[in-house]
N, C-alpha and C positions, 0 to 999 in steps of 0.2 A: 504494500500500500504506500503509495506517494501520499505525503501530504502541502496540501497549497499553501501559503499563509499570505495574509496580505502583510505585505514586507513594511511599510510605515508601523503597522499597530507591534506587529513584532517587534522591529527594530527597538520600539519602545521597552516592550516585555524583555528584552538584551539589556539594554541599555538598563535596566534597572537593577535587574540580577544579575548582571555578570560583570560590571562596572564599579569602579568606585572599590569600597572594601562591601560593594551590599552583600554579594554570595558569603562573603565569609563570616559577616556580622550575623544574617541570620543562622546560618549556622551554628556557630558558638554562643548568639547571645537569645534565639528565641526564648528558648525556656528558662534562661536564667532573667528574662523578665516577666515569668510566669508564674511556676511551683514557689513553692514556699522554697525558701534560702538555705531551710535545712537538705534538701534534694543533694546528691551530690554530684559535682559536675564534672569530674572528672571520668574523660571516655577511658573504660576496662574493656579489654577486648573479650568476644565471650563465643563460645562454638553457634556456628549458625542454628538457631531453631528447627526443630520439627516441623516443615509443612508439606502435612501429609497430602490433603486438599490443596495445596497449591497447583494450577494448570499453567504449563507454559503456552505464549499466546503464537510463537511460529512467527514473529518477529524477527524471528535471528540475531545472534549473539552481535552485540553494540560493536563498531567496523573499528579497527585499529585498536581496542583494548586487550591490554595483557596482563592488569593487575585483577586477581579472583575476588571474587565479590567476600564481602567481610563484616562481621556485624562487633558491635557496641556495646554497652550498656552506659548510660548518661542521664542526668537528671531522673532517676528512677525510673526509663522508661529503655526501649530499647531499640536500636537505630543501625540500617542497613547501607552499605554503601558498595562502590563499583560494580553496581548491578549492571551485567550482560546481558542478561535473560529476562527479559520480563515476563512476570505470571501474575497471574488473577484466581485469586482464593475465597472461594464463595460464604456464605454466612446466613445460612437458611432459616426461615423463620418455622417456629412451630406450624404443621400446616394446619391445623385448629384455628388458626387467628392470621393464617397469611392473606396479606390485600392484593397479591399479584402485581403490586409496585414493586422496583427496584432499584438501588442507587451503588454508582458506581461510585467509590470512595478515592481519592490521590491524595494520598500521605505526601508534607514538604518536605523540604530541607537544601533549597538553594541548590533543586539539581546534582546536588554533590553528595547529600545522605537522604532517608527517605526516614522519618518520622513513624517507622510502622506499629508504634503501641499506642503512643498517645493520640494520633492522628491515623490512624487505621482501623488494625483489629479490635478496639476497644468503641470508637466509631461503629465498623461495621457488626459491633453484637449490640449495641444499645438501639440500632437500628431495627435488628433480628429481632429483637424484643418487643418489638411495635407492629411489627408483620412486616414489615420490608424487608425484603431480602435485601442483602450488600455484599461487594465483592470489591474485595482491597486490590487496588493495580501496584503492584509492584513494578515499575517503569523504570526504564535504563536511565542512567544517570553517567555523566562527564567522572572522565576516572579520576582518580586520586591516589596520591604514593600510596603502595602496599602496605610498607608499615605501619604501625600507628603511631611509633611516635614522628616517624616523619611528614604524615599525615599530621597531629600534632604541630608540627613547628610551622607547617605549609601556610596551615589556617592559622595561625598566630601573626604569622610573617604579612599574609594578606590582612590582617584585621590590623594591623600596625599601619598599612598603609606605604612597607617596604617594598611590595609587590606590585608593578603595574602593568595591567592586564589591558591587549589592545585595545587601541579606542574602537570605538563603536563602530565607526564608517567603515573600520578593517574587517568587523565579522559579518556573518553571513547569518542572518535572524534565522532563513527557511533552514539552511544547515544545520543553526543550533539547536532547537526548535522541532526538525523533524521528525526524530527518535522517537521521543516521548508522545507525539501528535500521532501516530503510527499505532504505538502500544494501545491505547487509547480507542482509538478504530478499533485496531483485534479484541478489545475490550468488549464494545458494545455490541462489536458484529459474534464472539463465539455467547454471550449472555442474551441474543436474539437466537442462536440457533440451535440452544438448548430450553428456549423457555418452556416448552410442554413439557418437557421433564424437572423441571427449576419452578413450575408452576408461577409462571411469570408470563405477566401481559407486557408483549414486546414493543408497543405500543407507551408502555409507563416507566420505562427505563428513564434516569436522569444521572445526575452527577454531580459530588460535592468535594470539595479540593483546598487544602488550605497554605498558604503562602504558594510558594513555588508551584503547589499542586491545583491552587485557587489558578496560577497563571494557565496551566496546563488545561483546567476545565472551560476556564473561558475560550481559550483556543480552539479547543476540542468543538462548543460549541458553536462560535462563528467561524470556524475555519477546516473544521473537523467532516468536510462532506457529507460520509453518506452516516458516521456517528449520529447526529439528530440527534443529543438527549432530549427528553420531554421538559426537565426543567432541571436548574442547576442553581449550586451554593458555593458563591466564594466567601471561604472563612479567610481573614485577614490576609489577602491580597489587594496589588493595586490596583488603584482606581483613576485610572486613567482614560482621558474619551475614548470611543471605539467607535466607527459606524455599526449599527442595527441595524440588521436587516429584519424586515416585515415581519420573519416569523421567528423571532428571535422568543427562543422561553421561556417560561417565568423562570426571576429569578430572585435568589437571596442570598443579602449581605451583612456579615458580620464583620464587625472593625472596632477597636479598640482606639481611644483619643488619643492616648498617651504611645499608640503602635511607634517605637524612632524607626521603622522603614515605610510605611504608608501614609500615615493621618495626617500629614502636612503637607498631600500635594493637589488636594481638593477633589472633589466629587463625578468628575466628569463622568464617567460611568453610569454613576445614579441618574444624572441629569441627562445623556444619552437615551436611555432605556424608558426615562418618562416622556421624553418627548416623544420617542419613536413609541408610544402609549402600550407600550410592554407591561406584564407585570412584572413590578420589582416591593421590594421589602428590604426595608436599609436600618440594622442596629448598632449606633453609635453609642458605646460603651463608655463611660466615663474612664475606669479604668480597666488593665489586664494585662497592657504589654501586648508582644509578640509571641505567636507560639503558645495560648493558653492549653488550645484542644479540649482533653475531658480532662485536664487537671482539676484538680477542686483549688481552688481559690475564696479569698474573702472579695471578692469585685464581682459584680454582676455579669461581668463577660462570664460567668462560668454556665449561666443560665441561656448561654447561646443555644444551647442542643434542644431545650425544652423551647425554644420557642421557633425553632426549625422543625421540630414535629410537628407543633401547631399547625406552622405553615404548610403542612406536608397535607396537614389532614383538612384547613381552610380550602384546599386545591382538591381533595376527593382524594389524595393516597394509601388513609388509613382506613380506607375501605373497599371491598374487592369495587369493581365495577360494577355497575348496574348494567 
């Protein structure tokens, strides 16, 4: 699968994460402005998890990488990176209460790690819990030294601001961009072509994505062809304008005030999607940081998920179809 993107709105979605120290900041500092301060933040490196349900998507292993995919443990959660393979790991609802909606989940982390406890499987079973089925994309990610501690110093070096990464006009958005745009398709197209067995109206598929993964859903969405979600949720990504096309899906938006990568570069987005008379849903959080997910926190961003059901179920998803 090719994917197209329009190179202005991408360039942008570059320019934000791969520029500057953003990819590194989020990374090192989402959740340390999130969990409570006792979490500890130091990455352990820890055997790759059990995923037995894990399906790989027939993407093919990410072009020119050589370092083996490697997992984490950080801020009490636990975190993936130099993924080659992407797979999709389902999260089936009791089928007593399943609504035959579905949501595709895209764990962050600045392209470079993927967030998959706190921004994933933990997502996709509170999900599961409601009758949506969900299925974590595990998406390919730009590699990173193999070791960890040189992994470690990389991102140190880039958050220092010692590291600088070509300007923008040198990379190539559809280049950088295409991978994970890709995954994403195999995503929605192998979870349409098992739905009678997944008990799933292929028709109510959508997609919620947070940072990096918020960029990834948006894309997916206006640029994503024959992907279509039904409707989709950027959790603290930017919000920057995008053209809307006509049938662009409802959607909804989580964001934090206090976000130091998003909340101070304005709304464009929201105001996009009202004019082109889209549904949207915009909740600005006093506080949370970056990177809260399903942490529990004392700040009301932590009630983001509870009112993304709501929203789920205002739209008709927490009940099968009529």
């Amino acid at each position: 699968m090719k994917a197209e993107i329009h190179k202005p709105f991408a360039a942008r979605l570059v320019h934000q994460l791969l520029t500057g120290v953003g990819a590194a900041a989020i990374v090192l500092t989402c959740a340390l402005t999130s969990p409570a301060h006792a979490l500890d933040d130091k990455m352990t490196p820890i055997a790759t998890p059990a995923q037995p349900n894990a399906i790989e998507l027939g993407t093919g292993p990410l072009p020119g990488a050589t370092a083996k995919e490697a997992w984490h443990s950080q801020y009490g959660s636990v975190f993936a990176r130099n993924v080659t393979v992407a797979t999709l790991t389902p999260f089936l609802p009791d089928p007593a209460k399943a609504t035959g909606a579905a949501v595709i989940v895209a764990p962050g982390g600045g392209f470079m790690t993927l967030s998959m406890e706190n921004e994933g499987w933990q997502v996709a079973q509170a999900l599961a819990d409601h009758g949506v089925a969900a299925f974590v994309l595990k998406y390919r990610l730009n590699p990173t030294p193999e070791d960890m501690g040189a992994f470690e110093h990389s991102m140190a070096e880039m958050f220092s601001g010692a590291a600088r990464p070509r300007p923008p006009a040198q990379q190539d958005p559809a280049t950088a961009l295409a991978p994970q745009i890709n995954d994403a398709r195999a995503a929605f197209a192998l979870v349409r072509s098992r739905a009678a067995e997944w008990h799933i109206d292929p028709d109510r598929v959508g997609m919620v994505g947070f940072s990096a993964g918020a960029m990834l859903t948006l894309s997916t969405a206006l640029y994503g062809q024959d992907a279509k979600p039904a409707f989709i949720g950027d959790i603290y990504g930017p919000l920057m304008p995008v053209t809307v096309p006509a049938d662009a899906p409802p959607l909804f938006v989580a964001l934090a005030s206090d976000d130091p990568f998003f909340a101070n570069a304005g709304y464009g987005l929201i105001d996009n999607w009202r004019a082109a008379k889209r549904p949207v849903e915009f909740h600005l959080f006093e506080q949370g940081g970056h990177g809260f997910g399903m942490y529990k926190k004392e700040t009301t961003s932590t009630g983001w998920f509870d009112e993304f059901v709501l929203w789920l179920g205002m739209h008709g998803y927490l009940k099968p179809k009529a």
